[in-house]
SERO-4910 file (N, C-alpha, C, O; in steps of 0.05 Angstrom, whole numbers):
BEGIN
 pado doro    nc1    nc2    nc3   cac1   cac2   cac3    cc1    cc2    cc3    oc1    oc2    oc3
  Unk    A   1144    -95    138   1131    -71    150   1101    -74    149   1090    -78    128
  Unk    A   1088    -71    170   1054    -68    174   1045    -48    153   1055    -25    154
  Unk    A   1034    -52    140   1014    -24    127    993    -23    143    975    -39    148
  Unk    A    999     10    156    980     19    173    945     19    164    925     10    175
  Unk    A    951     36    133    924     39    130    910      7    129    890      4    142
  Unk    A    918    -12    117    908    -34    118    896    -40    136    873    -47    132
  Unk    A    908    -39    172    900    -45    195    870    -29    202    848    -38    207
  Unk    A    882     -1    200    866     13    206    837     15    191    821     30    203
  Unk    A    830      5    171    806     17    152    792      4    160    772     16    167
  Unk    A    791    -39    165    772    -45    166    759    -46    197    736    -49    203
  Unk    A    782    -41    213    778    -27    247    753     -3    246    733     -4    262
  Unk    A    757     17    225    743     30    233    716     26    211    697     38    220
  Unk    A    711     16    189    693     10    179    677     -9    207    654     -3    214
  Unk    A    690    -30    219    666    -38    243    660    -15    258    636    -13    260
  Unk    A    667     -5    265    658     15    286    646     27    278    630     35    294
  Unk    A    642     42    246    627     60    242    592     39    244    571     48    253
  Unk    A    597      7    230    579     -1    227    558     -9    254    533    -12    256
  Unk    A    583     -9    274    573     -7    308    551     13    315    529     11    326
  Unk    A    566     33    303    552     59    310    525     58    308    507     59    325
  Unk    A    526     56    275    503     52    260    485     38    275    466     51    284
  Unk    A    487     10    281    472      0    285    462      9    313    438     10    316
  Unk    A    481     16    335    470     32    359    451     49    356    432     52    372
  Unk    A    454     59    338    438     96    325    402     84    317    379     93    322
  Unk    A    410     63    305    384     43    296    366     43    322    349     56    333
  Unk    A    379     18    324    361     10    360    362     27    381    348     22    401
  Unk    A    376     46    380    362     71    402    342     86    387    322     97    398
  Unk    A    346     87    362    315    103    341    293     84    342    271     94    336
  Unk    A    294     55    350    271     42    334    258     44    365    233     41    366
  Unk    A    275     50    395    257     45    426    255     68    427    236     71    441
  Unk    A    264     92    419    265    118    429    225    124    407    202    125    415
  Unk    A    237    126    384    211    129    367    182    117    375    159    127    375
  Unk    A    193     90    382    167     68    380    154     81    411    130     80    416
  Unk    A    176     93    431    164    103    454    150    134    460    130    138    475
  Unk    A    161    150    448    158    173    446    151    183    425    144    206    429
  Unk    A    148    173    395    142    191    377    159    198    357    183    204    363
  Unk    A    153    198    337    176    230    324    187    248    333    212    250    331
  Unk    A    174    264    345    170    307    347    189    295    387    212    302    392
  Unk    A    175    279    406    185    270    421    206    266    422    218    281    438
  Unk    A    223    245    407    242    237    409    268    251    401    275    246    378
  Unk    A    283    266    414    302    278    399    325    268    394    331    251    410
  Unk    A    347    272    371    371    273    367    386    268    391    398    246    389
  Unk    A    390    281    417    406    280    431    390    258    450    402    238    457
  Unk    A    375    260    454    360    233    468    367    214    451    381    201    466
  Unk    A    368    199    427    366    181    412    403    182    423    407    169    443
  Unk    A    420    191    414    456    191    415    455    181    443    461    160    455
  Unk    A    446    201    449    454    192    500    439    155    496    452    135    503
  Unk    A    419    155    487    411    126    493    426    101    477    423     78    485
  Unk    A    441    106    456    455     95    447    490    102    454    506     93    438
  Unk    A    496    111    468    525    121    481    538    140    457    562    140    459
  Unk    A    528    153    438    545    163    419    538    188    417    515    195    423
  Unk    A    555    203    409    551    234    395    532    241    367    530    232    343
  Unk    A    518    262    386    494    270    369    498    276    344    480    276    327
  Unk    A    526    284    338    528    290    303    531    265    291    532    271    267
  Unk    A    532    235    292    538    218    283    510    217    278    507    205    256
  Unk    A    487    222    287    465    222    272    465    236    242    454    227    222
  Unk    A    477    258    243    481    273    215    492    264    196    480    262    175
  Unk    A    519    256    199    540    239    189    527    223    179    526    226    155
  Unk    A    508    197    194    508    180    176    481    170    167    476    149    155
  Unk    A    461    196    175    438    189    171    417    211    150    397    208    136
  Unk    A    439    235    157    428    264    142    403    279    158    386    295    149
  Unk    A    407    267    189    390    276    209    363    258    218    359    234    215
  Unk    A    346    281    232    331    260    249    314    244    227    315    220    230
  Unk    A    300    253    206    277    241    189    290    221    181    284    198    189
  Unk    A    320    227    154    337    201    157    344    177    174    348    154    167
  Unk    A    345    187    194    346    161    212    320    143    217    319    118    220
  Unk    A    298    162    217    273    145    219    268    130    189    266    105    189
  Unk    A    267    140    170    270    119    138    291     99    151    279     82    164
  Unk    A    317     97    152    330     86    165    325     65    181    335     42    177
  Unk    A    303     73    205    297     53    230    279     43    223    272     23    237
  Unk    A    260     50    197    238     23    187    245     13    177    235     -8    183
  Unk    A    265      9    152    279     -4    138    298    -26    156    304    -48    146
  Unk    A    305    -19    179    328    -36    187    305    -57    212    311    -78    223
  Unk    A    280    -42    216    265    -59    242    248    -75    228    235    -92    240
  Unk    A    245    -72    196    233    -96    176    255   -116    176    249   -140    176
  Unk    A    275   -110    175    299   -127    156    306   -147    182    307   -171    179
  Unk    A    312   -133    209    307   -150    231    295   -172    238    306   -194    243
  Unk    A    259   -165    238    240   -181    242    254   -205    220    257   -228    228
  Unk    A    259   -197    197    256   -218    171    232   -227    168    227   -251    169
  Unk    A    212   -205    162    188   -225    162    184   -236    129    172   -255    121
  Unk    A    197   -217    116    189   -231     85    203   -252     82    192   -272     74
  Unk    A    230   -251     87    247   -281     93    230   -310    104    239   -332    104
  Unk    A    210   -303    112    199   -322    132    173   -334    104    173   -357     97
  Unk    A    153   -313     93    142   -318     78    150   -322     52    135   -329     34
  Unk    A    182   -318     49    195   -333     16    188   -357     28    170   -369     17
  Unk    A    199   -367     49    201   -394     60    177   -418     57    176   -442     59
  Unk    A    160   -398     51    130   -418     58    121   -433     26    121   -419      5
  Unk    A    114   -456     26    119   -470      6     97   -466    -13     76   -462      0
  Unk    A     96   -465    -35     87   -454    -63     50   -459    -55     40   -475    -40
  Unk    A     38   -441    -69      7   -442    -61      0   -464    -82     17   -470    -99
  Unk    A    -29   -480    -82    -40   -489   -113    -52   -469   -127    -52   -476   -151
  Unk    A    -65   -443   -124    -74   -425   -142    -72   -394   -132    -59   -390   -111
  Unk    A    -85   -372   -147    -77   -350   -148    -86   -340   -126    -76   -322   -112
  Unk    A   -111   -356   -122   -134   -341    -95   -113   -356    -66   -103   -342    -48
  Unk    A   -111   -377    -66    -91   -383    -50    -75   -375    -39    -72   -375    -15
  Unk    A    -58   -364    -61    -29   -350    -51    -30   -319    -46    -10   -307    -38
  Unk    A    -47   -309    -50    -60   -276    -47    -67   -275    -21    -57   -259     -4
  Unk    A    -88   -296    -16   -100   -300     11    -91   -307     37   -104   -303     58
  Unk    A    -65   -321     35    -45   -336     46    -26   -305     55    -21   -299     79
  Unk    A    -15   -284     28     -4   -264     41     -7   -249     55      9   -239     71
  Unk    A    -44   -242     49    -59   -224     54    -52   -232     90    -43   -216    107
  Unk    A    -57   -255     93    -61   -260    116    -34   -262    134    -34   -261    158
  Unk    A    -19   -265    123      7   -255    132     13   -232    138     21   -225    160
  Unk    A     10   -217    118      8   -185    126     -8   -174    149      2   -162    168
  Unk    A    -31   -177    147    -50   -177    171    -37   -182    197    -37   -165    214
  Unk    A    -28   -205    199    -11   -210    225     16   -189    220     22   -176    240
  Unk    A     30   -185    201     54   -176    203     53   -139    213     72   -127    224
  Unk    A     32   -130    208     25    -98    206     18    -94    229     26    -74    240
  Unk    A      1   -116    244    -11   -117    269     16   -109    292     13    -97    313
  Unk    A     45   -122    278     76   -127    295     80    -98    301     87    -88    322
  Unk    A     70    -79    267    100    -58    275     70    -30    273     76     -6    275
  Unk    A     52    -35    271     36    -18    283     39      6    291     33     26    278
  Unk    A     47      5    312     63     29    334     79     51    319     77     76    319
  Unk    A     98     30    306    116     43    285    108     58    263    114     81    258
  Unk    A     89     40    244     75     59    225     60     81    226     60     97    208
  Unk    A     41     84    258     33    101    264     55    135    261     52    159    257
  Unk    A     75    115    266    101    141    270    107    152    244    105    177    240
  Unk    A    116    133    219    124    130    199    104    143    190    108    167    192
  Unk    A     78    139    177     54    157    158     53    177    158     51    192    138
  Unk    A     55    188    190     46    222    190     76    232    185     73    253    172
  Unk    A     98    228    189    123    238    175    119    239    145    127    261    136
  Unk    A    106    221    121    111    214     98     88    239     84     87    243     60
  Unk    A     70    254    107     51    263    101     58    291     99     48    309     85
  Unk    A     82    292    121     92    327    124    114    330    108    118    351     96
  Unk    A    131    308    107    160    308     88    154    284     61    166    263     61
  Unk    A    138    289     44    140    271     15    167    262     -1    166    246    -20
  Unk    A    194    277     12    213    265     -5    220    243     12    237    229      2
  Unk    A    210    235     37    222    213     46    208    188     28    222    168     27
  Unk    A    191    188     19    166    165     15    179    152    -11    163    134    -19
  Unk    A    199    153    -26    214    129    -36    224    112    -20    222     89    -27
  Unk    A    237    116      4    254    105     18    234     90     31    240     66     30
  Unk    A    211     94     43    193     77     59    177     67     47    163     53     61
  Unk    A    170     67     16    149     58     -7    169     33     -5    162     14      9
  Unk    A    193     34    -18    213      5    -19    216     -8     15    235    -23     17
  Unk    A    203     -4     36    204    -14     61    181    -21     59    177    -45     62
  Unk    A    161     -7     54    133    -21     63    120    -36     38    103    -52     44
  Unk    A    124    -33     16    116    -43     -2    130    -63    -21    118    -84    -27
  Unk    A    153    -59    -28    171    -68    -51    180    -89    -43    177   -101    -64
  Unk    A    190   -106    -28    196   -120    -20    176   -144    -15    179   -165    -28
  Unk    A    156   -141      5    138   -171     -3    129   -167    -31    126   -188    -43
  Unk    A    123   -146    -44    108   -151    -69    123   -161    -93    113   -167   -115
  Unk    A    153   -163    -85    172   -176   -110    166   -205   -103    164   -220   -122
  Unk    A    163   -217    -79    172   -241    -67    132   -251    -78    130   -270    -94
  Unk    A    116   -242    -71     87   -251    -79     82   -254   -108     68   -272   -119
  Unk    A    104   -216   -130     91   -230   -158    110   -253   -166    102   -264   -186
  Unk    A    135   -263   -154    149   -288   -160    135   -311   -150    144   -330   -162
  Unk    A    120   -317   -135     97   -332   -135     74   -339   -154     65   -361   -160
  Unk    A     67   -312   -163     42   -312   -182     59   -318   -205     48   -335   -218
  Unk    A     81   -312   -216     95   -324   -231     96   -348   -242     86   -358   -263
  Unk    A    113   -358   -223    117   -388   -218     85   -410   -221     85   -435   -223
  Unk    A     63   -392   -218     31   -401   -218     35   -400   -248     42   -421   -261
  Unk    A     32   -380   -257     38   -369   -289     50   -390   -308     40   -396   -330
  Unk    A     76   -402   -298     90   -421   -310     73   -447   -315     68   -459   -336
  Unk    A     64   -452   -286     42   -478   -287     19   -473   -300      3   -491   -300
  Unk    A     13   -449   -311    -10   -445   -325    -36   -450   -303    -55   -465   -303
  Unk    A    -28   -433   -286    -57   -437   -274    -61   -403   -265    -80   -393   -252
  Unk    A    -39   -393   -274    -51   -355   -286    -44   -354   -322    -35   -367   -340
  Unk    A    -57   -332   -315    -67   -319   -344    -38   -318   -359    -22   -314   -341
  Unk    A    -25   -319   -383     -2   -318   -385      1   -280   -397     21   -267   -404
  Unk    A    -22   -274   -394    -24   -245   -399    -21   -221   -375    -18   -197   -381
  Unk    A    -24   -231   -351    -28   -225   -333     -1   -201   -318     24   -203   -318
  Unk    A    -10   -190   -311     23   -168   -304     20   -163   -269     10   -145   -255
  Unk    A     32   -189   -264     45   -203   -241     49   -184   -221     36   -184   -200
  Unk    A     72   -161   -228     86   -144   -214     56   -129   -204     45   -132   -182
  Unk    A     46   -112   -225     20    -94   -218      5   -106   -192      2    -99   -168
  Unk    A     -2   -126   -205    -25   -149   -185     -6   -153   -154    -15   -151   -131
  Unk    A     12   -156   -158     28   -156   -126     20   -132   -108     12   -128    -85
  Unk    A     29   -117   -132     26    -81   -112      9    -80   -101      6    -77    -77
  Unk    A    -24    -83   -135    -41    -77   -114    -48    -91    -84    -54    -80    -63
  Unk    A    -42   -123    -91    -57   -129    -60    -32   -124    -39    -34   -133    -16
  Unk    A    -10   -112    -44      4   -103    -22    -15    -73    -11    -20    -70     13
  Unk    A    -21    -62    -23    -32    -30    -16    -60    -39     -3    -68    -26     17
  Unk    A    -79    -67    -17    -96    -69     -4    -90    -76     28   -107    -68     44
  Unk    A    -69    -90     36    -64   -100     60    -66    -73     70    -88    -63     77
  Unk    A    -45    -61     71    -42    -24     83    -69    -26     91    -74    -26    116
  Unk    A    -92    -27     69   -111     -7     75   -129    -19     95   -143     -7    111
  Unk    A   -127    -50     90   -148    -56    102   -145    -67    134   -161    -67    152
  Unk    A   -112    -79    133    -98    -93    158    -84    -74    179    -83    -80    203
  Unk    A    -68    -41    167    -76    -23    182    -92      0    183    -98      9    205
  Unk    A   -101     13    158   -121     33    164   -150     31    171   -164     49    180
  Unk    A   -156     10    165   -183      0    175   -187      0    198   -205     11    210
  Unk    A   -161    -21    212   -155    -26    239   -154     -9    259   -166    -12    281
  Unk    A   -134     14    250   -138     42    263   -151     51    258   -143     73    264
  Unk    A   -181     56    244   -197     80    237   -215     72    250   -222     86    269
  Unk    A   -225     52    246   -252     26    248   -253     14    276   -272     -1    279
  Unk    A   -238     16    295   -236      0    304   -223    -27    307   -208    -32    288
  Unk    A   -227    -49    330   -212    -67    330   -238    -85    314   -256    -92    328
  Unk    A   -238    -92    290   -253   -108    276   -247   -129    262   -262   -138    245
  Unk    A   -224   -138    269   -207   -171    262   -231   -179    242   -233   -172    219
  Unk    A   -249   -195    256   -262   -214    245   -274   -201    207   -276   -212    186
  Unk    A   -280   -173    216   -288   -168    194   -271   -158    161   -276   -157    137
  Unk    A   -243   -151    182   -223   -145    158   -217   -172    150   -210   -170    127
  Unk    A   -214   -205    161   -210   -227    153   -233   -236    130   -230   -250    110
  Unk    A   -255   -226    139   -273   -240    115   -270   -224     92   -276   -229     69
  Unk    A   -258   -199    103   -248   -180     69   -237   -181     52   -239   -176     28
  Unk    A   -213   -192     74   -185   -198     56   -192   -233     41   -178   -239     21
  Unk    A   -209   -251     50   -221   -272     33   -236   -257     13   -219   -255     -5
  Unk    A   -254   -248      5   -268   -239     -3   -247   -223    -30   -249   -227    -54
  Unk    A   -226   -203    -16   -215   -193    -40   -203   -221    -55   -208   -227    -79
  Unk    A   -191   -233    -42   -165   -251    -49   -186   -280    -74   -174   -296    -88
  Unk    A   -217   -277    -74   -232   -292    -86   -230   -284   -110   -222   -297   -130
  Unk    A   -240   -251   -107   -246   -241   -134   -213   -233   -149   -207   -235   -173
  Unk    A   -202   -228   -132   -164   -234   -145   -159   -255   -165   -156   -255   -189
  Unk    A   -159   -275   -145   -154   -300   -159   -166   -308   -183   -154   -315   -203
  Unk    A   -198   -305   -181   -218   -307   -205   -204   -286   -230   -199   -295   -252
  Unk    A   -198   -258   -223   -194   -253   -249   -164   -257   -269   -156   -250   -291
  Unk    A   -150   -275   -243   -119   -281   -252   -126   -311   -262   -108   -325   -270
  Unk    A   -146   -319   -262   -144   -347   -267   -152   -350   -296   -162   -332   -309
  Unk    A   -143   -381   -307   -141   -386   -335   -165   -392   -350   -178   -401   -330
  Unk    A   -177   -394   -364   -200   -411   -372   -222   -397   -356   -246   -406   -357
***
């Protein structure tokens, strides 16, 4: 005899994950085109072929879905996947400067998006765990396992608290690769000699001897 439920569970576990992911990529073109306040619920379902309550269901509504659509349009890109990949720095100023500059290009990608994302985090504060671990947490585990691994070779301080030092130059990127960018104008050249400049005096005070 077939056991029904057997058949049936993991049938509909894909589909719900279908959904999901529909619900995603109609939030990440609907948002990235129109906005937050723009983009509604039923516009986001119609552009993805699905019913507007499945936004509720599985997102806890529209803000949910946007934590949601940065979390899932990072994980896409893979851009931290790309920078685990890149092979070990020789020192602290190195490998800071190397992210920094990664970031810079990477913020430059989703831009549009963050624009969307900040002023949400600004009106609704309980979302900003969920997008602190999207925008932050993530390269900064993968950079202090770098400074780490420096640490081991003794060419950081063995006192040094790795994790902290990640954060900060993750927050410095924010500030300087997009808020600068958007506030300041388009001033490339000058946020690059900054982010050298920070990534000098970084390195200097992580270094040994």
């Amino acid at each position: 005899m077939v056991d029904v439920k057997a058949v049936k569970t993991p049938t509909r576990r894909r589909d719900r994950e279908a959904s999901r992911r529909a619900l995603l990529d109609a939030g990440i073109a609907l948002f990235s085109q129109q906005g937050y306040d723009a983009a509604t619920t039923r516009a986001i379902a119609a552009h993805a072929g699905l019913n507007e309550q499945l936004i509720t269901r599985y997102f806890g509504g529209k803000a949910g879905l946007l934590s949601a659509v940065y979390a899932h349009f990072l994980e896409r890109r893979d851009n931290d996947a790309a920078y685990a990949a890149l092979p070990p720095s020789g020192s602290a100023q190195e490998e800071i400067g190397r992210f920094l500059h990664w970031k810079h290009d990477h913020l430059h990608d989703i831009a549009r998006l963050l624009q969307i994302v900040l002023p949400q985090l600004v009106r609704d504060p309980t979302l900003a765990p969920g997008f602190d671990n999207s925008i932050t947490q993530r390269g900064a585990i993968i950079l202090a396992e770098r400074l780490d691994g420096l640490k081991r070779a003794g060419k950081v301080r063995a006192d040094a608290d790795t994790a902290r030092v990640a954060q900060l130059v993750v927050w410095q990127s924010l500030s300087l690769s997009f808020l600068m960018r958007r506030f300041a104008g388009d001033r490339d050249r000058e946020i690059l000699r900054l982010i050298d400049v920070f990534a000098q005096e970084m390195g200097a005070g992580l270094t040994t001897g």
